[in-house]
Structures are given as C-alpha cells and as structure tokens.
N, C-alpha and C positions, 0 to 999 in steps of 0.2 A: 282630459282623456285618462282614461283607467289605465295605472302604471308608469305615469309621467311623471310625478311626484311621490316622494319619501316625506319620513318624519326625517328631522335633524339628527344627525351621528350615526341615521342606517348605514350599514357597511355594506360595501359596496355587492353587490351579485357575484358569484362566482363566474370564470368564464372558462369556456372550454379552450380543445386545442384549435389555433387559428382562428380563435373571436377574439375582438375586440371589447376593453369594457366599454359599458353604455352606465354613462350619466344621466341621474335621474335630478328632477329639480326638489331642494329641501325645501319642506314650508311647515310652520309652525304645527298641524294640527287639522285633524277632517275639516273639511270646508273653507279652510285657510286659500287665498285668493292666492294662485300658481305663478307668481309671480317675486321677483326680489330684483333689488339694484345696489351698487354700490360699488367701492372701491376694486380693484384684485387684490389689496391685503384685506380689506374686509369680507369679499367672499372668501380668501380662505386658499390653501397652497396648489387646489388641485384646480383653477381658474389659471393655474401657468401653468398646467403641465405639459414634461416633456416627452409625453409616451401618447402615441395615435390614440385616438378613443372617440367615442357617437354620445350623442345626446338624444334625451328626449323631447327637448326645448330649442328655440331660440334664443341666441346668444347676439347682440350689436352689442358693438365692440367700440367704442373709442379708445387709440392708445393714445398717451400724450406727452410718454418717456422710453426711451430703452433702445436699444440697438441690436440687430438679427435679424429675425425672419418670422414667419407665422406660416406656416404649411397644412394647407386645405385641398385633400381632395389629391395629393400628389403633385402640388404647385405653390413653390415656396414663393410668399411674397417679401421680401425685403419690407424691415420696420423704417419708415420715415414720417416722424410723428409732426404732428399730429395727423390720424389718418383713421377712417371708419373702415366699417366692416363687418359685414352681417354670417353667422353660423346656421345650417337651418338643423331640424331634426334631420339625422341619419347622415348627414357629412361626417368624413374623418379630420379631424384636425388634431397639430400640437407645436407647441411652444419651441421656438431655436432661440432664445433669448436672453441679455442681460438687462438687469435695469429696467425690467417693466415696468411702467406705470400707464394708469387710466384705469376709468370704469367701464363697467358690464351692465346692463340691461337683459334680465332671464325673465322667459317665459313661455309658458305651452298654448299652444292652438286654442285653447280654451278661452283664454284672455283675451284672443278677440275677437269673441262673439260679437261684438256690437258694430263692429269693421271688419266683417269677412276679407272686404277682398285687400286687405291689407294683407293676408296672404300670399296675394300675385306679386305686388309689393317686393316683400321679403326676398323670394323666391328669385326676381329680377334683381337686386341687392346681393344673393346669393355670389351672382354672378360677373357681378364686377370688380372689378382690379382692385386690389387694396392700394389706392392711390391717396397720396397724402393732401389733406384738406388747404386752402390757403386760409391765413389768420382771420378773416370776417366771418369765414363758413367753420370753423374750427373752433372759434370763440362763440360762435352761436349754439352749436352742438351741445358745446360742453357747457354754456348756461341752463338748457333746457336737461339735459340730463343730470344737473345741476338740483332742478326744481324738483325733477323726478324725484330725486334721491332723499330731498327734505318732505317733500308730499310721503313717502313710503316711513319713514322712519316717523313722521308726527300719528299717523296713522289718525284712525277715527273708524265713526259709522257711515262719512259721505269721501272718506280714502280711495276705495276703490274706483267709486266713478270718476272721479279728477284721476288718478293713475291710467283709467284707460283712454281718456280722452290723452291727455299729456302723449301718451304712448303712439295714438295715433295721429300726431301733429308729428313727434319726432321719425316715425314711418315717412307719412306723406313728404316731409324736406328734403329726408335722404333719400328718399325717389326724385327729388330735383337736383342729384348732384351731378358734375358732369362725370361722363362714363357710365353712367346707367340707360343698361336698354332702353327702349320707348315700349309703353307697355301696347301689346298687340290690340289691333283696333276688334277683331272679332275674338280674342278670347273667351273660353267657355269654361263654364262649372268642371264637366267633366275633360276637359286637356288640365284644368288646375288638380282634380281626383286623380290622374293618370300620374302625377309629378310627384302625388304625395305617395303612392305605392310605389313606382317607381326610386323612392327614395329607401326603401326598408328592403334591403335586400334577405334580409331574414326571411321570406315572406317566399321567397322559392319561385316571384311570377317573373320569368325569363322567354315570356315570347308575347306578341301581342294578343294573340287571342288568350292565353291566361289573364291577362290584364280586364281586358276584352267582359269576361265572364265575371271574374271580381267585380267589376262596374255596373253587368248589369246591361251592356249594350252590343249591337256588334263589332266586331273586329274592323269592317270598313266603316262604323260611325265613328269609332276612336278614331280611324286614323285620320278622316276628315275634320275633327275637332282637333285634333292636337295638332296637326297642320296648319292648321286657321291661326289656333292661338301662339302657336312657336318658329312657324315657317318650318321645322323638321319632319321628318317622317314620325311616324308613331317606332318601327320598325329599328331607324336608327340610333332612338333615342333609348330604345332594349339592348341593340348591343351595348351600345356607351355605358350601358349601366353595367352591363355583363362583364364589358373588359376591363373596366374600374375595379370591379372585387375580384377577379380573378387578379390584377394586378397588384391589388392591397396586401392578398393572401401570398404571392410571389414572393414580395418585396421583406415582408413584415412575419414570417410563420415559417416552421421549416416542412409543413405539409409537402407531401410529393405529389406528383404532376397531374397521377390518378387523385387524389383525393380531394386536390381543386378541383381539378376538372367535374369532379361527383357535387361539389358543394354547390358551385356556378350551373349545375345544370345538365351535363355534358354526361351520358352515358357512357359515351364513347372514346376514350383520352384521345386517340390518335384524329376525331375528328373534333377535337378542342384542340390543338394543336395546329392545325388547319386553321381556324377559327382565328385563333390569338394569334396565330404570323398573318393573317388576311387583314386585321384591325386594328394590330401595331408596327409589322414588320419585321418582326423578331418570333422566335420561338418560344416558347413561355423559358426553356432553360438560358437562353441568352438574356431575355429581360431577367430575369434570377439576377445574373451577373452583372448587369453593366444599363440595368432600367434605373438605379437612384442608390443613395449613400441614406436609407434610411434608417434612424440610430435603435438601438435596442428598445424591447417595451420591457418597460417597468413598473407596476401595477401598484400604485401606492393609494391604500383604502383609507388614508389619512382623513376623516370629514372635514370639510370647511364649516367656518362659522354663519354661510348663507346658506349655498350650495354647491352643490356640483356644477365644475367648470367644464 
C-alpha cells in the first residue's frame, strides 16, 4: 500500500495538534518486500515505545521477558510472558514496561496477497486478550518465528516466498489459541472492507452511510453483512469507533471540547456531549478527569535499525 513503508532513517512525519505519530514500516529500498522480523533490540528503541502512536503495518508480538503492561486501544494488558499478541493498522498502542524482551513480526497488507483472508485472522487476533501462552504453545511460537527470523536474514531470490508462507502458518496457529473468537461462519469481503475503514479514523467516515458510499454499496447491505460477519450492528460499530478517538483525544491532547467534538464529526459540541455521556456515561469533561492515568507523549524520531515500532 502506497505510504506504508519508508526508506531506513526517514524521520519520522511531522504531527499536528492532537495527532498521533503514525509509524511507517522501514524496508531497504523500491520494491523491497514490506516486511521485517527480529528482536525489539534489533528493530530498534521505537518498537518499545512509551508514547501512544498508529501504525501502518502489523505488528505480532511475542514477549518472552519484562514486567508492566502493554496498552492497546485504551486497555492495559498486564505483561505475563510468555504471551502473544497481535497490533493491527490504525490501533493506538504503547509500552508500560521494563525489561522487555521478545520479537516482532512487521508487515503491511501487502504481504498477504497470497492469504487474503488471513486478514479476518489478524483482525479476530486483534481482539483477544493478551493472555499468556503455556510452555508447548510458547516454545512453538517462538521456534517458528524462530525460523522466520533466520529465513529473513539469509534472504535470497526464493526468500520471499518461504517468508509468506512461514508467515501464514504462524497466522493460521495463533488463530487456534484459546481466547480467540471463532471466525464468523458467513463473513464477507465487504463487513472485512468496513473494518479496514473503520479502523483509520483519519478518514472523517463517521456514520454508516459514509461508509456505505466509500464501499460502494448501500447503507442496508453494510449493515446486513457486517452483521452476518460480526453479530453487531454496522451502526454500533460507528459509534465505538467515534467514541474511541473522541476518547484518545480527551485523554492524550489538551484540545477543548469544541475542537474534538469538530474533529470526531460533531457540528454541534453540545450534541457531542449528549453523544459521549449516552456511550460512556460521563461527560466528555469528566472523562478528561477521571477516564485513565495516561502518561505524557513524547515524540522520539530516533530510527531503529528495522523499523518503526
């Protein structure tokens, strides 16, 4: 995808007031396969960082040292390693941590062309519990991403295709662990396109018929597919999106209550207000106050030596 990957030592995009930086993935060179694996001191210091930030890419995670927490999406998981965990594009995460250790697996949508629906995969991965592996399922992980990491670094002219396969063996397993959804028996192409715009809130589509017309369909066939494929409404899964970044921005920005409310969508502050006490309980100035202890951003354009974490 055009904009997901940098050359090595790009610095990082400038950001505005109340954005987040967006990680891009480094790769050697045009044509270079968007992909990279290896340690967190081999990718480099911004693969632990401690300030909120988006990717272009995905990110599994295996840790398999350290103690703290990992906070995705505004849901701090407690480190208890060994323990997996997948990042998608457009989630916020960041480091509470000492003593990390374990590697990373990066890469953009591109990569897997030849297993689309390792996608839905991902996405269902997305969303389960960073719960800690036990030692047979732990030790397997971490041989195969193991192999990864020697297949990527021997490289060659037939590297790539053993990396995407390898890649979609280690997908398919960690779709058998337990705590992962069951993937939906009528899932469809477009409830999976709904997920992926729905993830980029940059993108300004805050109601379903925005969505709706991005896709290309209408507003009752979304919500029949993404129904089918998620058991939710189309409808609810706009709020949730809505009141996530209006919550990010709350928490993490000193923007006032008109200026969220403008960025999220909302003409009207005092019926964003409405809005936000209806879908959290709180008024957006009370969550301000007492929605989380989230620590300062700190915006460190340091490159790593793969890429961006």
């Amino acid at each position: 995808m055009r904009g997901t990957t940098v050359a090595p030592g790009t610095a990082c995009a400038p950001v505005g007031a109340g954005e987040l930086p967006l990680h891009r993935l480094e790769v050697p060179g045009p044509g270079a396969m968007p992909f990279a694996v290896g340690t967190f001191d081999a990718v480099g210091p911004l693969s632990r960082a401690a300030f909120p930030h988006r990717h272009t890419f995905h990110e599994i995670v295996l840790v398999t040292g350290g103690s703290g927490a990992h906070v995705v999406d505004l849901t701090r998981w407690p480190l208890q390693p060994p323990q997996f965990g997948v990042v998608t594009p457009g989630q916020v995460h960041h480091w509470e941590a000492r003593g990390l250790t374990g590697s990373l697996v990066l890469f953009t949508d591109d990569f897997l062309l030849d297993h689309p629906a390792d996608r839905e995969t991902l996405r269902r991965l997305r969303d389960r519990p960073w719960l800690p592996l036990d030692e047979p399922e732990g030790s397997r992980t971490a041989r195969l991403i193991a192999e990864l990491e020697e297949e990527f670094r021997r490289g060659g002219a037939d590297s790539e295709s053993v990396l995407r396969a390898l890649l979609h063996v280690l997908i398919v397993r960690a779709g058998r662990l337990p705590g992962t959804p069951a993937t939906p028996a009528r899932a469809r192409a477009v409830a999976a396109e709904f997920a992926e715009l729905a993830e980029q809130p940059e993108l300004g589509l805050w109601s379903v018929r925005a969505h709706a017309e991005r896709l290309g369909v209408t507003p009752g066939y979304l919500t029949e597919a993404v129904k089918a494929a998620t058991g939710r409404t189309a409808a609810e899964l706009v709020r949730e999106a809505r009141t996530g970044e209006a919550k990010r921005f709350l928490l993490r920005t000193d923007l006032s209550v008109r200026q969220i409310a403008s960025r999220v969508g909302f003409a009207d502050p005092a019926y964003f207000c409405r809005f936000f006490r209806r879908e959290t309980g709180l008024s957006p100035g009370g969550f301000r106050r007492t929605g989380d202890t989230a620590p300062e951003i700190h915006h460190d354009c340091r490159p790593p030596s793969i890429a961006r974490g």
